[in-house]
N, CA, C and O atoms as a MOPAC input file, in Angstrom:
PM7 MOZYME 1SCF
protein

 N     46.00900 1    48.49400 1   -62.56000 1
 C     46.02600 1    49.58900 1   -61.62000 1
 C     45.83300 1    49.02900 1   -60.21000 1
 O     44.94100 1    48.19100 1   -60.08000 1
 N     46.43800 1    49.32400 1   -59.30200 1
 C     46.21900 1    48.78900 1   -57.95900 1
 C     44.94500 1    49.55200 1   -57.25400 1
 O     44.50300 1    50.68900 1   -57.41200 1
 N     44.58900 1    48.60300 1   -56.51900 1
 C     43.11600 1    49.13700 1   -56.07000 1
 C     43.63300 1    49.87800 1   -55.08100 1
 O     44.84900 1    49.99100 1   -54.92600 1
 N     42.78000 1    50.43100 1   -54.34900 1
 C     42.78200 1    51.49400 1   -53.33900 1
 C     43.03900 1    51.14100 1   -51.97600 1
 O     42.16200 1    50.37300 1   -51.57900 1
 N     43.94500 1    51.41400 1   -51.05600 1
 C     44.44300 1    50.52100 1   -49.83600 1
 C     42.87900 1    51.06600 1   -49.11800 1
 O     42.00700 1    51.87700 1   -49.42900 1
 N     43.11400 1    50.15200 1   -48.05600 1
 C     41.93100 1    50.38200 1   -47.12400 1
 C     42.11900 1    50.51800 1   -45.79100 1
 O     42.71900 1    49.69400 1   -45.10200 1
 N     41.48900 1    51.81900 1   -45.27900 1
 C     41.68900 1    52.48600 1   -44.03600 1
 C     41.01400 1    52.10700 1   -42.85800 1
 O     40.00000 1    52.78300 1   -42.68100 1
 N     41.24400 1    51.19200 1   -41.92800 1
 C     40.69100 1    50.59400 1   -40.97800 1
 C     40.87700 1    51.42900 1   -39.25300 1
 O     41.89200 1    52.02200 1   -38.88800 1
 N     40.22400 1    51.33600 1   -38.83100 1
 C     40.53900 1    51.72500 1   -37.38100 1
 C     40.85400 1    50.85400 1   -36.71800 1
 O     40.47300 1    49.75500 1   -37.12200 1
 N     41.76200 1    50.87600 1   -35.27400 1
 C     42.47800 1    50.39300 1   -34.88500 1
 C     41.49300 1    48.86000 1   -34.49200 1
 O     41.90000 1    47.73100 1   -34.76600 1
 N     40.17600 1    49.14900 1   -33.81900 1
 C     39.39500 1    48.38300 1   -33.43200 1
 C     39.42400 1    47.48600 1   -34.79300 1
 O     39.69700 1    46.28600 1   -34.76800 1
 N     39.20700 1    47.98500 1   -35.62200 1
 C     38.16100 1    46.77100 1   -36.63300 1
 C     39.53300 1    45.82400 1   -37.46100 1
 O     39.37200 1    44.91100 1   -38.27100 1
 N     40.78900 1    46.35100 1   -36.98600 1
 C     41.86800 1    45.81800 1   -37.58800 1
 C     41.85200 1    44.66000 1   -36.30300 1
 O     41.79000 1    43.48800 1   -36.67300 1
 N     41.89600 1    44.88200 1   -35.03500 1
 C     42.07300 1    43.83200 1   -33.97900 1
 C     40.40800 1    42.75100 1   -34.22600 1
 O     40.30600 1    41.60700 1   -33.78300 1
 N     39.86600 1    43.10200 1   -34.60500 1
 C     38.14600 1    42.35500 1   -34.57500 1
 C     38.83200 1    41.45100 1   -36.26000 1
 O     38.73300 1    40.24900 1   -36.01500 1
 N     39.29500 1    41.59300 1   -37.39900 1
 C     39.63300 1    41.04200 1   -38.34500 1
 C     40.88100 1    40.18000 1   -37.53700 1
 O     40.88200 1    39.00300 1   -37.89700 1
 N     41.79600 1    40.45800 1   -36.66400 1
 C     43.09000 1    39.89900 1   -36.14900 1
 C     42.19500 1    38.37400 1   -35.86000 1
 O     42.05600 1    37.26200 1   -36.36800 1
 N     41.78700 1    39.06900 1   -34.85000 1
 C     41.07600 1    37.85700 1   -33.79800 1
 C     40.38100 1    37.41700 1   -34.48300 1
 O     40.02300 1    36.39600 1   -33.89700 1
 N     39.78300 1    37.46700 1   -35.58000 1
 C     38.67900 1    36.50000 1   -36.67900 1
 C     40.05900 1    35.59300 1   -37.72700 1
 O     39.89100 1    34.37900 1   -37.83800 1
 N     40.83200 1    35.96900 1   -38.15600 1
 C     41.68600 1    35.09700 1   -38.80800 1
 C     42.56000 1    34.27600 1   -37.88500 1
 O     43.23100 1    33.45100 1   -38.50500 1
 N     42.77200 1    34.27400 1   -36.32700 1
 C     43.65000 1    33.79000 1   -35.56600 1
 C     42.46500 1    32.87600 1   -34.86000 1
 O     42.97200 1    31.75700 1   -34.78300 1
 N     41.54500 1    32.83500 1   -34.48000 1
 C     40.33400 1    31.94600 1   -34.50900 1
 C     40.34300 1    30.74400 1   -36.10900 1
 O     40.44900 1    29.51800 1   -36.10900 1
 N     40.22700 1    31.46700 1   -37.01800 1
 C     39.96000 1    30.56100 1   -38.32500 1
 C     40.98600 1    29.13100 1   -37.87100 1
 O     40.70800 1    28.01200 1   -37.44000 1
 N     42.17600 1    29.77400 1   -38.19100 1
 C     43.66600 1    29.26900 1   -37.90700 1
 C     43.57700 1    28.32500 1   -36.63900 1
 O     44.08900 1    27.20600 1   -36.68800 1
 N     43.15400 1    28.61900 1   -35.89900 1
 C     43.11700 1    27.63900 1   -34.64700 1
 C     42.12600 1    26.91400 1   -34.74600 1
 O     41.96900 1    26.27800 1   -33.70400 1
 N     40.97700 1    26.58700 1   -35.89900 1
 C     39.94200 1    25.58600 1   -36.22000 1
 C     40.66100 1    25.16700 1   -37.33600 1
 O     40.06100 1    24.22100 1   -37.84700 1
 N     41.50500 1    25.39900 1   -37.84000 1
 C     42.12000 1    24.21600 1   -38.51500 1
 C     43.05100 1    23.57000 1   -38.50400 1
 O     43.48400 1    22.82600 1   -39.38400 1
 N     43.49500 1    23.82500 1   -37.36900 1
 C     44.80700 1    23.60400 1   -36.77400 1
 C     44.30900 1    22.33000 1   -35.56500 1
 O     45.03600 1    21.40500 1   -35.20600 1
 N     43.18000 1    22.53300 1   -35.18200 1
 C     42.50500 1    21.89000 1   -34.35600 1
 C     41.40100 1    20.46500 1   -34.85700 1
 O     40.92800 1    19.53600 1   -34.20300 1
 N     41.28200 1    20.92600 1   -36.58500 1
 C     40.95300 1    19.88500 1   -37.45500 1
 C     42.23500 1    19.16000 1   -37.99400 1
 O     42.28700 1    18.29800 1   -38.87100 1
 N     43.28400 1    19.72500 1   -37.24800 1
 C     44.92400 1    18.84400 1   -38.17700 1
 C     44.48600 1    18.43900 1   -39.55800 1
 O     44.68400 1    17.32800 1   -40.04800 1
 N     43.63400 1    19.83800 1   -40.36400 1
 C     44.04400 1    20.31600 1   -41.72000 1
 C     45.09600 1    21.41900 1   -42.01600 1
 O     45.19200 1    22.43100 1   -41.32200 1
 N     45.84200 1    21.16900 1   -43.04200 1
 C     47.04600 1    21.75300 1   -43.47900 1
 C     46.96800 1    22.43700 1   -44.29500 1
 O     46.49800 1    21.87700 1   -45.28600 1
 N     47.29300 1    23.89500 1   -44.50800 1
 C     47.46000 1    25.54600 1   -45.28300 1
 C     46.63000 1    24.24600 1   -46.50800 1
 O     45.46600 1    23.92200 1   -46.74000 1
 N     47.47100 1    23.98400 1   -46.83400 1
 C     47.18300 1    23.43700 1   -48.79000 1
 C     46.32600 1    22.56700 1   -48.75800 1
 O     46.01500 1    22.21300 1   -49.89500 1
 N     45.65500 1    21.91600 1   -47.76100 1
 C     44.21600 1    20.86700 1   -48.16500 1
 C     43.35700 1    21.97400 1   -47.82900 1
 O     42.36700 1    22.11200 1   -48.54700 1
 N     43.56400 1    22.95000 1   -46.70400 1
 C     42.16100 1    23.79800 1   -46.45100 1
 C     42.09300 1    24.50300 1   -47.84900 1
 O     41.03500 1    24.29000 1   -48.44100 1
 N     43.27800 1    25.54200 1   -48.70100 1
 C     43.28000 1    26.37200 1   -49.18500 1
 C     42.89900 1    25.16000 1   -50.55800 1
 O     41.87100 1    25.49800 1   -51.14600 1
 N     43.33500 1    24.28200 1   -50.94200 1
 C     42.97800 1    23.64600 1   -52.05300 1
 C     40.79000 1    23.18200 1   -51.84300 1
 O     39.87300 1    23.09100 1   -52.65900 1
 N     40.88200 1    23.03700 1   -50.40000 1
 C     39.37200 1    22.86500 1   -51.00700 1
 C     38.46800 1    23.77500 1   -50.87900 1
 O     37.26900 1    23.54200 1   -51.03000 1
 N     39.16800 1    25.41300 1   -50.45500 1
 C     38.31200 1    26.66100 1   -50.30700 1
 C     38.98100 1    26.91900 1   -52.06600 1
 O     38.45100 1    28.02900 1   -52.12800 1
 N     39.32000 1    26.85500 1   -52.74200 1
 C     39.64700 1    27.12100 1   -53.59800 1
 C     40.38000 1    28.28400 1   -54.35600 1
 O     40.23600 1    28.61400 1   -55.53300 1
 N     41.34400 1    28.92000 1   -53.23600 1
 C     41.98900 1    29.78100 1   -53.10700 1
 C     43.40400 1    29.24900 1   -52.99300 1
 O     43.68600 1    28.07000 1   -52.78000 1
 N     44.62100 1    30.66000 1   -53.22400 1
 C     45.79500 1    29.91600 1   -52.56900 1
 C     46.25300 1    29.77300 1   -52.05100 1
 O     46.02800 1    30.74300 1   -51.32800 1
 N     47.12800 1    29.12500 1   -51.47000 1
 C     47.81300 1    29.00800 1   -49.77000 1
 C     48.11200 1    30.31500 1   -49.48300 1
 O     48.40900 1    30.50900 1   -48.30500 1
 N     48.12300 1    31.38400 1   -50.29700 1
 C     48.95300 1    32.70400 1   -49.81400 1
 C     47.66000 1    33.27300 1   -48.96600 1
 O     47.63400 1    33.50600 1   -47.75800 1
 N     46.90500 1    33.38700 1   -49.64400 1
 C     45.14700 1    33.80600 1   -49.06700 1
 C     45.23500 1    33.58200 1   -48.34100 1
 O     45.38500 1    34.33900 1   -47.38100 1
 N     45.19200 1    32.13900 1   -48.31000 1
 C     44.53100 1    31.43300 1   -46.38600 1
 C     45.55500 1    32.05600 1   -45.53400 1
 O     45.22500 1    32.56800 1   -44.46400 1
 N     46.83800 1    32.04800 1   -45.95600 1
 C     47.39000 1    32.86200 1   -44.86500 1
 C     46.87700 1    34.08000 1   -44.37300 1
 O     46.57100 1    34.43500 1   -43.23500 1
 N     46.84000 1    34.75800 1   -45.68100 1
 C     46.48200 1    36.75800 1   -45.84400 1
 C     44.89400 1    36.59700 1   -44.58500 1
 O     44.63800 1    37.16300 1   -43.52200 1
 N     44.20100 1    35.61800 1   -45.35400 1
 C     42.64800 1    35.43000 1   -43.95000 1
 C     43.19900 1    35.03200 1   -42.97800 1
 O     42.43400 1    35.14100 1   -42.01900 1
 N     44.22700 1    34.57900 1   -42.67900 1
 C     44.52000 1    33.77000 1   -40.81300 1
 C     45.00300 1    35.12500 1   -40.39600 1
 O     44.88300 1    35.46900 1   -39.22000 1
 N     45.48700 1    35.83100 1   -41.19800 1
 C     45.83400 1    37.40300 1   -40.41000 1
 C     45.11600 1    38.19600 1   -40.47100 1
 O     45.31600 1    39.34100 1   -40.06500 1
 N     44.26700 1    37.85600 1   -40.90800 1
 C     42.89900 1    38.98100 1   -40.84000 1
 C     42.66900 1    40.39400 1   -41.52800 1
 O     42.07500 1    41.42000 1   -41.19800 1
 N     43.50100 1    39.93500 1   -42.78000 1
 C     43.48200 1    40.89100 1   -43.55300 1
 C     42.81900 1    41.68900 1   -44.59000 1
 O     42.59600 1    41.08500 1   -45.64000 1
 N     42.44500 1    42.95400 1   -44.52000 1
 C     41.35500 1    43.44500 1   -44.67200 1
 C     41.23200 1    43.56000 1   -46.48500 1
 O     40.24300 1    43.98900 1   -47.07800 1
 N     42.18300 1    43.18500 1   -46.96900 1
 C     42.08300 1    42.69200 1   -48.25800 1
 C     41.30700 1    41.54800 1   -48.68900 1
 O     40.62400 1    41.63900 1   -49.70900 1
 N     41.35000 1    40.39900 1   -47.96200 1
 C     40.81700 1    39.21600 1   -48.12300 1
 C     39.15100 1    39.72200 1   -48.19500 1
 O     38.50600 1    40.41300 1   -47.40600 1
 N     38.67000 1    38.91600 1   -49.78700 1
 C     37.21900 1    39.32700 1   -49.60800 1
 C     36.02600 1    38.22800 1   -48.61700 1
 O     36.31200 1    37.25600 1   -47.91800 1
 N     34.85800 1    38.75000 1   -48.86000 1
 C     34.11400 1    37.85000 1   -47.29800 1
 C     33.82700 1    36.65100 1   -48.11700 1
 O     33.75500 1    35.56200 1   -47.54800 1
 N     33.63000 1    36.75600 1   -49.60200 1
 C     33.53300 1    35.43700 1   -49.91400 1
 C     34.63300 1    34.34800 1   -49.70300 1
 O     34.29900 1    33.16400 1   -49.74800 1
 N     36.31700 1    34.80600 1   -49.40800 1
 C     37.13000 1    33.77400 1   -49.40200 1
 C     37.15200 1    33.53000 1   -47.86200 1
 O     37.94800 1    32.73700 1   -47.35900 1
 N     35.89400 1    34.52300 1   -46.85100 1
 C     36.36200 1    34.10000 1   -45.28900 1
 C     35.08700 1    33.20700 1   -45.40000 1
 O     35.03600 1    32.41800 1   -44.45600 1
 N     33.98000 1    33.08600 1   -46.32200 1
 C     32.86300 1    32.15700 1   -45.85700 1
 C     33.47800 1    30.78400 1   -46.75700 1
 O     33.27300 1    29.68700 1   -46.23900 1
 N     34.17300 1    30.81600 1   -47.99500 1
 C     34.94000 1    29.68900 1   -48.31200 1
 C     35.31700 1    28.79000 1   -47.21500 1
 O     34.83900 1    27.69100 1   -46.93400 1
 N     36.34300 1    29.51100 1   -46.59300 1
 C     37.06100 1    28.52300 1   -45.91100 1
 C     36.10200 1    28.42500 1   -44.25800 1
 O     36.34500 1    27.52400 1   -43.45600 1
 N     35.05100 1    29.48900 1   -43.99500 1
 C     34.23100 1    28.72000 1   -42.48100 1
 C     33.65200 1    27.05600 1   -43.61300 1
 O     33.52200 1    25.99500 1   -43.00400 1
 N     33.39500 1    27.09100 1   -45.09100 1
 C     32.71000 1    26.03700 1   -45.47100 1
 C     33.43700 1    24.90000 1   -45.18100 1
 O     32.91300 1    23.83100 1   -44.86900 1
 N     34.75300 1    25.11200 1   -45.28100 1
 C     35.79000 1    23.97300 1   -45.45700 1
 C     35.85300 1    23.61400 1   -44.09000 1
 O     35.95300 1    22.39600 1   -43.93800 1
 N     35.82400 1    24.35900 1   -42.91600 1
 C     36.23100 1    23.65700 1   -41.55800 1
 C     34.48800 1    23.40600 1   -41.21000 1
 O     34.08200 1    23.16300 1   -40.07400 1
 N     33.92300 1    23.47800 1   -41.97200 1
 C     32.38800 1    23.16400 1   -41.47300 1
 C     31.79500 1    24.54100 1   -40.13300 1
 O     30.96800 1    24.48900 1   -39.22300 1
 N     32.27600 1    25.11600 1   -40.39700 1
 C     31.57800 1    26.42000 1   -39.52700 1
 C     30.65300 1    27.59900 1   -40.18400 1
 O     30.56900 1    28.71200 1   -39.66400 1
 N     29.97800 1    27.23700 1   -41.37100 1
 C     29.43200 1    28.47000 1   -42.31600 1
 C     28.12800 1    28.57500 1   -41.56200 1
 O     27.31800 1    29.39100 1   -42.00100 1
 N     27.82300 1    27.91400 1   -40.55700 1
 C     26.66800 1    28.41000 1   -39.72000 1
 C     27.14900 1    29.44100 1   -38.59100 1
 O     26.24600 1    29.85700 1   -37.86500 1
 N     27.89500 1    29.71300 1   -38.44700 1
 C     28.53300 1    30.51900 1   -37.77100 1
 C     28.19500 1    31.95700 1   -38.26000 1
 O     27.82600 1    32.79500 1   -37.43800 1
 N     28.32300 1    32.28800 1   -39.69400 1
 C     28.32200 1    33.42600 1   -40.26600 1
 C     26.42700 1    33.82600 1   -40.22600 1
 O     25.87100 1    34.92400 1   -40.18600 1
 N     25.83400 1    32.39800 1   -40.25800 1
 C     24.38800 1    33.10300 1   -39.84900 1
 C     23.96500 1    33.68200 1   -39.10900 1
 O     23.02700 1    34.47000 1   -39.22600 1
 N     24.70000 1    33.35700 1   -37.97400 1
 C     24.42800 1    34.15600 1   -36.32500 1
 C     24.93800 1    35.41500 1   -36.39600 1
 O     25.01600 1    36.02900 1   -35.33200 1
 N     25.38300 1    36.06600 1   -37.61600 1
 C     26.24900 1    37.59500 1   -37.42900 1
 C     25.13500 1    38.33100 1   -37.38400 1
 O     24.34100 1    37.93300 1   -38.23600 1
 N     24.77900 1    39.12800 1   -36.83100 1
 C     23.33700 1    40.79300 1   -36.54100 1
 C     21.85300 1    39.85600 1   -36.30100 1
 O     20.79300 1    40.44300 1   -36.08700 1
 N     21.91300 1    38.72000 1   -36.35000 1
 C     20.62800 1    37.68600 1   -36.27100 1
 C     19.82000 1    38.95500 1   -34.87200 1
 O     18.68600 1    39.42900 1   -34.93800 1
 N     20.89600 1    39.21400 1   -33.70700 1
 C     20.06800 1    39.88600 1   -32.48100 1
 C     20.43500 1    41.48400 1   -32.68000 1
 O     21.19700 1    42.00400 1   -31.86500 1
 N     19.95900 1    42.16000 1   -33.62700 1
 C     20.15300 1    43.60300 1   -33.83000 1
 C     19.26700 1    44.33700 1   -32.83700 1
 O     18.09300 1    44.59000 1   -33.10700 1
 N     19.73700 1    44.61700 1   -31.88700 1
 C     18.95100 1    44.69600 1   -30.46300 1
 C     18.50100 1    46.61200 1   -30.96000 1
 O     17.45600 1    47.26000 1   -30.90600 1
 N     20.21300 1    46.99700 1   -31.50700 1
 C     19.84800 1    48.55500 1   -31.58900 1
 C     19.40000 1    48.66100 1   -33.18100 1
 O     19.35400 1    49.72100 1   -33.80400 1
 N     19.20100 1    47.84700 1   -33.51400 1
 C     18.70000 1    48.24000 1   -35.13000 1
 C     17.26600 1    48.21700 1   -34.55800 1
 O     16.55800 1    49.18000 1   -34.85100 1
 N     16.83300 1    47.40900 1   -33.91100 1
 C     14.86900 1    47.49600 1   -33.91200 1
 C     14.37300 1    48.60000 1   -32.93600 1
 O     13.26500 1    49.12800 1   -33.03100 1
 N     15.51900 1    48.96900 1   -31.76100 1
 C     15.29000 1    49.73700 1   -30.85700 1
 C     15.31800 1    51.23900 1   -32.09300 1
 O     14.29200 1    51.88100 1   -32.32000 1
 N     16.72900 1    51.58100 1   -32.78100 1
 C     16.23000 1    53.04400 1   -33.83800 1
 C     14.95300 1    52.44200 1   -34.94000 1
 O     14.67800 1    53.25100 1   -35.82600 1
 N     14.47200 1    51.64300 1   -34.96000 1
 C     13.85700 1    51.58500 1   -36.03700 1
 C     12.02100 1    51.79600 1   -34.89100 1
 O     11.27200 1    52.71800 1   -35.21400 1
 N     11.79400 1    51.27200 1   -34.23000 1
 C     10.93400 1    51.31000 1   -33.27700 1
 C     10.60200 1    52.83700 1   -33.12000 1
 O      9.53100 1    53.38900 1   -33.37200 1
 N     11.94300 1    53.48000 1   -32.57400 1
 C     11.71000 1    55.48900 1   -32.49400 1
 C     11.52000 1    56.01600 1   -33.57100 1
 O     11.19400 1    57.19400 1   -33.41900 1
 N     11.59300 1    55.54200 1   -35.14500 1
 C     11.07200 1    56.32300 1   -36.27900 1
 C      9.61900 1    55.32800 1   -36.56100 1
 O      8.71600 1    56.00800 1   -37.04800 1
 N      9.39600 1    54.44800 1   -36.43000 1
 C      8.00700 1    54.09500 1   -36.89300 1
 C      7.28200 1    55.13500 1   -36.10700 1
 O      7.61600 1    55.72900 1   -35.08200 1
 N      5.85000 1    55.23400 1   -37.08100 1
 C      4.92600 1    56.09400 1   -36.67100 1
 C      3.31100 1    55.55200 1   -37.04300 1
 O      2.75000 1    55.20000 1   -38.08000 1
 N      2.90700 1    55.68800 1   -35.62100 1
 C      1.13000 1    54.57700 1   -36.36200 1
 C      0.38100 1    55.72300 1   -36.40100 1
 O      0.38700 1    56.70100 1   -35.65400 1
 N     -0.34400 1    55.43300 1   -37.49700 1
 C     -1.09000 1    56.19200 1   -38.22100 1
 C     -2.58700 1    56.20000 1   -37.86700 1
 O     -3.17100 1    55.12600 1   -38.01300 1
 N     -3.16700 1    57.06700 1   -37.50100 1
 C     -4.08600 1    57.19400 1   -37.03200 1
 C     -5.28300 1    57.36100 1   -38.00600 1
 O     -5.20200 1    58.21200 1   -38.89200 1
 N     -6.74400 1    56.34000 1   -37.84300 1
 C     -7.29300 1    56.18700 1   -38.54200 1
 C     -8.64200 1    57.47900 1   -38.67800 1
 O     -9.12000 1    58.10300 1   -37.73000 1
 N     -8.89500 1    57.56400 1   -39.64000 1
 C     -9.76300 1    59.04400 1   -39.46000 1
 C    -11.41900 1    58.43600 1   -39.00500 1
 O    -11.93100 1    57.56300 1   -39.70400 1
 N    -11.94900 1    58.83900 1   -38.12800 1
 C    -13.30700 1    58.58400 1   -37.81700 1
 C    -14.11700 1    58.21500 1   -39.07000 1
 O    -13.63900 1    58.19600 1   -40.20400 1
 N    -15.50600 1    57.89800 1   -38.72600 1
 C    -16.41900 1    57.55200 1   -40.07200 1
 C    -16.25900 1    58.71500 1   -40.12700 1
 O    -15.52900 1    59.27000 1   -40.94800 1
 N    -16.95400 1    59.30300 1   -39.21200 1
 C    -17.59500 1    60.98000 1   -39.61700 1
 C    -16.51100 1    61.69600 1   -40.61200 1
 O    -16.60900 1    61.86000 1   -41.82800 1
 N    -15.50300 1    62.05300 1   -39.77800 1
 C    -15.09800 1    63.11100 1   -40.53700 1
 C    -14.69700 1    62.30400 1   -42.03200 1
 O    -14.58900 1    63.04400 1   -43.01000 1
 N    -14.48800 1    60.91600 1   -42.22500 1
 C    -14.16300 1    61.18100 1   -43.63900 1
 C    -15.06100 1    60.98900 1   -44.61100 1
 O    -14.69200 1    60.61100 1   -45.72300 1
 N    -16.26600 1    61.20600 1   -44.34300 1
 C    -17.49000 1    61.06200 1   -44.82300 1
 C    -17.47800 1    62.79000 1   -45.51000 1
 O    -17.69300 1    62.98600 1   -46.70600 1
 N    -17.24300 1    63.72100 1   -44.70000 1
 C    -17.47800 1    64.92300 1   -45.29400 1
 C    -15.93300 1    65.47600 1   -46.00600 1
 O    -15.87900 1    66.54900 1   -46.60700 1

């Protein structure tokens, strides 16, 4: 059964473009070739293509494969490392709890 196509917005289709046309130009820039990168990410040359286009089929394990192969998988650590607005909403729902006097929790 064919899986289910996947509906991207225009943005996150150009943010996948520019992430497989980047890949492509680090290995192009390592003068490694479709079939040594794709033979030692362990995928097939068709993939590495389908990832140099940034295609939203390609899963993230075959895009951290091949950052392994050009030696860039530290790259993928730095992704949300500075979640500036994740701590800023998370900061407006924490709530400190206020401790009850001796007294009153004595009675």
């Amino acid at each position: 059964m064919p899986s289910k196509p996947i509906t991207l917005f225009p943005q996150e289709i150009k943010l996948l473009t520019n992430l497989g046309g980047r890949l492509k130009l680090a290995r192009l820039r390592r003068e490694l070739g479709a079939d040594t990168v794709a033979t030692r990410a362990r995928i097939s040359r068709t993939t590495l293509y389908r990832a140099e286009e940034g295609s939203p089929a390609v899963a993230m394990g075959v895009y951290l494969r091949i950052l392994v192969v050009l030696g860039l998988e530290n790259d993928l650590a730095q992704v949300a490392v500075d979640d500036k607005l994740g701590r800023k909403l998370q900061d407006i729902g924490l709530t400190i709890k206020k401790r009850a006097r001796k007294s009153e929790r004595e009675t």
